[in-house]
MARZA-67362 format. One record per residue: chain; z, x, y of N, C-alpha, C in turn. Coordinates in pm, 1 decimal. Example, Ala and Ser with C-alpha at 12.3 -4.5 7.8 and 13.67 -1.06 7.14 Angstrom:
% residues 2
palo  n_zz  n_xx  n_yy  ca_zz  ca_xx  ca_yy  c_zz  c_xx  c_yy
A  780.0  1319.0  -569.0  780.0  1230.0  -450.0  780.0  1320.0  -330.0 $
A  708.0  1285.0  -225.0  714.0  1367.0  -106.0  787.0  1290.0  3.0 $
***
This chain:
% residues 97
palo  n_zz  n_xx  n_yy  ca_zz  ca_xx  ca_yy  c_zz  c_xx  c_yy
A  -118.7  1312.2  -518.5  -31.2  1201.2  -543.1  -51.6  1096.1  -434.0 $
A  -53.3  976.0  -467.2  -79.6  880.5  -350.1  30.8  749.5  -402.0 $
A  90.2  739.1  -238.0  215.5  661.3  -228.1  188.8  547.2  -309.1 $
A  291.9  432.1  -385.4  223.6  264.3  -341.6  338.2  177.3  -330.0 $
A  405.7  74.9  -271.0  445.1  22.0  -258.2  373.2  -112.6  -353.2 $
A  494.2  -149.9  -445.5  493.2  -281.0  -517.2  549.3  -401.8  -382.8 $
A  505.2  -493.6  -341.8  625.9  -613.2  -315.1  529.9  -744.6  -341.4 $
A  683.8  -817.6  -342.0  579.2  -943.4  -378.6  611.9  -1036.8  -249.8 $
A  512.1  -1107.9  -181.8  564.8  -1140.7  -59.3  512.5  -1338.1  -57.3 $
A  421.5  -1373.3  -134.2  401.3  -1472.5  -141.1  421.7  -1554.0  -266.1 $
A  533.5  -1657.2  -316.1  499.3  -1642.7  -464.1  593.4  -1574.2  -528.4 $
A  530.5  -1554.9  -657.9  548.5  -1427.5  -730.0  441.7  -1366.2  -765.7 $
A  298.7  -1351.6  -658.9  158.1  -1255.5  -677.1  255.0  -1126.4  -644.7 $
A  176.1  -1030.6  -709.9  249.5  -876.5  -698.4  105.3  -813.7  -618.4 $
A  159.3  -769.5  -478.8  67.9  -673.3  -451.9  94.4  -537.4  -394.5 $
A  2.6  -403.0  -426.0  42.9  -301.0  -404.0  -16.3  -234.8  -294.8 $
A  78.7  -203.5  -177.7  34.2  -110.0  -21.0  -4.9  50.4  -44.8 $
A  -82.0  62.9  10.0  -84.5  230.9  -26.9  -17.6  253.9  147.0 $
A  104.6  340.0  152.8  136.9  330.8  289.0  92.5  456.1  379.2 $
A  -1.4  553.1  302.8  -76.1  652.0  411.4  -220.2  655.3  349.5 $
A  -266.9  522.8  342.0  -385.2  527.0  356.6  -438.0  401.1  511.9 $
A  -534.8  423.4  550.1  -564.8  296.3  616.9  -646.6  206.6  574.8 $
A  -569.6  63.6  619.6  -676.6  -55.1  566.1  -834.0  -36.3  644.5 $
A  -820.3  -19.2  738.4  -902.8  -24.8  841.2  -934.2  53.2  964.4 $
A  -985.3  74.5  1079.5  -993.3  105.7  1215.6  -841.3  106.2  1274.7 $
A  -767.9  19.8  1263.8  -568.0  9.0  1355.2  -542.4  104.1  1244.9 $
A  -483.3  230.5  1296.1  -353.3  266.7  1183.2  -247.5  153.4  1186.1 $
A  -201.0  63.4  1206.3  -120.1  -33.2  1180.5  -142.6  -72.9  1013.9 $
A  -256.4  -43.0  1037.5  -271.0  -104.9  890.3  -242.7  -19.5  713.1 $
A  -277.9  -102.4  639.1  -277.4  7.6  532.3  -362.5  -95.8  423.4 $
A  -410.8  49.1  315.9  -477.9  -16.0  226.2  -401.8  -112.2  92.0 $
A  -432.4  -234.4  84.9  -357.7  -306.1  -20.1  -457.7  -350.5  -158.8 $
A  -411.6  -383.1  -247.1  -482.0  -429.4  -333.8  -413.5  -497.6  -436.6 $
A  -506.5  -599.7  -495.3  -387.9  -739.7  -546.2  -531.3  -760.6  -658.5 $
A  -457.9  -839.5  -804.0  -494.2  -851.5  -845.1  -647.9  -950.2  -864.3 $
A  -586.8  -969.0  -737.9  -748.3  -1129.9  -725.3  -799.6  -1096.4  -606.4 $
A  -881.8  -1026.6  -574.2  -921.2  -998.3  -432.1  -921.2  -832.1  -477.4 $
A  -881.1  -754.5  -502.3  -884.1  -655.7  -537.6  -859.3  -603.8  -368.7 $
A  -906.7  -498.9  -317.7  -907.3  -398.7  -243.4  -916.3  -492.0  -77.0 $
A  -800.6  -520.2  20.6  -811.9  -506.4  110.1  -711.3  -465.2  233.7 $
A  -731.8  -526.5  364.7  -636.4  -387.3  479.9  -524.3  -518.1  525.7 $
A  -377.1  -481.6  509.0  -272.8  -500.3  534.9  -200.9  -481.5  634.8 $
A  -144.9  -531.1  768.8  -95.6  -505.4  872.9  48.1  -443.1  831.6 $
A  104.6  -381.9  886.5  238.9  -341.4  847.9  376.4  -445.4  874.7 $
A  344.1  -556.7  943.5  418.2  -649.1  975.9  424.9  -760.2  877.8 $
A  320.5  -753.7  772.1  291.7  -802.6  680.6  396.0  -732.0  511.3 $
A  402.1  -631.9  538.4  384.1  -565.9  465.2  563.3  -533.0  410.7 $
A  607.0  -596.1  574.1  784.8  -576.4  549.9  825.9  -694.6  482.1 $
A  744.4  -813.9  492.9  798.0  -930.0  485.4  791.6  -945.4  294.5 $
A  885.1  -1009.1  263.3  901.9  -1020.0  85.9  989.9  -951.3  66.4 $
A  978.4  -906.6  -85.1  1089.7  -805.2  -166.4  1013.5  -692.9  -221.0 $
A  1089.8  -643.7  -251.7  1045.1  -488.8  -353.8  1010.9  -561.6  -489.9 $
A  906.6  -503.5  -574.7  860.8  -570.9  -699.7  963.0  -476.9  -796.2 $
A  1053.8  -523.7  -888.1  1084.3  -487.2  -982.7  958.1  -449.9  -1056.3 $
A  989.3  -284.7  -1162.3  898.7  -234.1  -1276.6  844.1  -282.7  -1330.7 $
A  908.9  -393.5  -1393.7  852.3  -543.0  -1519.3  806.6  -654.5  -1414.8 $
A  808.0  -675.0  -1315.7  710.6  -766.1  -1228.8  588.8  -663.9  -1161.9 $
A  555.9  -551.2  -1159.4  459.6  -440.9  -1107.0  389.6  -390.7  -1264.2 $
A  456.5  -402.1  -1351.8  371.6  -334.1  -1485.1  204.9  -349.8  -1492.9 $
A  214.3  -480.6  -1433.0  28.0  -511.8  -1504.1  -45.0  -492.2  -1403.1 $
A  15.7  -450.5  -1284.6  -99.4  -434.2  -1133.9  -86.1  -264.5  -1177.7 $
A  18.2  -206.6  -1202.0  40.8  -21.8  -1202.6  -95.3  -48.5  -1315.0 $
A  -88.6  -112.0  -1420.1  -205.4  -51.0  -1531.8  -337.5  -99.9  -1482.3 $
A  -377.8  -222.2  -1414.3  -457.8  -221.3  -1340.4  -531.2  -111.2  -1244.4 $
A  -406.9  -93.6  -1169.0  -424.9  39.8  -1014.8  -511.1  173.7  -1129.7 $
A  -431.6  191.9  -1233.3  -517.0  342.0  -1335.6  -615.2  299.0  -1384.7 $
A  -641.7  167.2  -1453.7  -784.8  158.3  -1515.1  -897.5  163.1  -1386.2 $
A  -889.7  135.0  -1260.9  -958.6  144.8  -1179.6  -994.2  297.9  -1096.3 $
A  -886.8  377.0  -1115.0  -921.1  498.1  -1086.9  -762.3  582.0  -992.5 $
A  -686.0  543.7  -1013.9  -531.7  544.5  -901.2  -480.4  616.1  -1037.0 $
A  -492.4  741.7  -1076.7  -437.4  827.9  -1166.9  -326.6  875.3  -1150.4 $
A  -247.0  894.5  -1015.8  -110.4  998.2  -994.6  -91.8  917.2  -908.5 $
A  5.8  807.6  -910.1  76.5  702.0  -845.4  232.1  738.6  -830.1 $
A  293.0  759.7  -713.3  424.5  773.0  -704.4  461.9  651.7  -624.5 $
A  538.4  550.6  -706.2  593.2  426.6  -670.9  718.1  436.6  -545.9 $
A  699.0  403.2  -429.5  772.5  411.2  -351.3  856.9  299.4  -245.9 $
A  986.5  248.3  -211.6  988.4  130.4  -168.1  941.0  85.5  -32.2 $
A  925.1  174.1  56.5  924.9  152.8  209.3  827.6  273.6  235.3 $
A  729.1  204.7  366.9  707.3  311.9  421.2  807.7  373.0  563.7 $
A  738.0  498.6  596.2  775.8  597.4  706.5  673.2  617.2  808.3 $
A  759.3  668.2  925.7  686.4  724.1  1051.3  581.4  809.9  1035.2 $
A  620.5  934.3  901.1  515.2  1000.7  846.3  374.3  906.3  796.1 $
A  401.2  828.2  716.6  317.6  788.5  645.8  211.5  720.1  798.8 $
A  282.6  664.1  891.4  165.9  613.6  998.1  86.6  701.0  1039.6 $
A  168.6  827.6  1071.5  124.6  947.9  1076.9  -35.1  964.8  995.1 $
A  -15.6  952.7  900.7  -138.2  1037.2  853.7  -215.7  929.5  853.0 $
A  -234.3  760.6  857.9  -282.1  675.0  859.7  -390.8  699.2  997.5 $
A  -329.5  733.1  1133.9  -338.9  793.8  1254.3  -480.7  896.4  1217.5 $
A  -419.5  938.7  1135.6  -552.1  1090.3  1128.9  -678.0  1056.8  1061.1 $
A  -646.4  950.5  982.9  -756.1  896.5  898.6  -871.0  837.8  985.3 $
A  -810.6  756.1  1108.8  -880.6  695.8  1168.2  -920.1  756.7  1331.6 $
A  -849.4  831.5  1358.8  -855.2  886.2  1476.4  -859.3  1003.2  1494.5 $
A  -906.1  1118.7  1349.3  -877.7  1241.8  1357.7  -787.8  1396.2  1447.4 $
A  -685.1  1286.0  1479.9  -585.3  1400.7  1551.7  -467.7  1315.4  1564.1 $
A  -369.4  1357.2  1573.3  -202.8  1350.6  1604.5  -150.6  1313.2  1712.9 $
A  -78.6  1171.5  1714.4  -39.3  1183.6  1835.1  79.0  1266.4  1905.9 $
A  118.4  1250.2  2046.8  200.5  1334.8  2059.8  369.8  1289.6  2042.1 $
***
């Protein structure tokens, strides 16, 4: 199962955070992906700013996210300490203390 956060922060573009994956090298980051640009890395300071996407404003990016390959999506509003957590391991293979 892999997290995603809907929000819409610019606009009304809908884009979706995966919040324990990493965008990049910083665990700060996380992986995002938007309908025009498709796949890129999101700071988390970024990521607070906007609203939560209502179901019927997220519908056509969720069927997007599956035709591309995002099969077991659990829609979630916020991330967690956990979720940096494993962002951490992705990029730095160990835990901090």
């Amino acid at each position: 199962m892999t997290k995603v956060i809907f929000k819409i922060i610019d606009g009304d573009d809908v884009q979706a955070f995966f919040p324990e994956l990493a965008g990049d090298s910083n665990p700060y980051t996380m992986l995002c992906y938007a309908h025009i640009g498709q796949h890129s890395a999101a700071h988390e300071g970024y990521v607070v700013q906007g609203r939560n996407a209502n179901p019927r404003e997220y519908r056509a990016l969720l069927s997007e996210l599956k035709r591309v390959g995002y099969d077991d999506l659990k829609v979630v509003y916020r991330f967690t300490r956990n979720d940096w957590r494993k962002r951490w391991q992705q990029v730095n293979r160990k835990v901090p203390a």
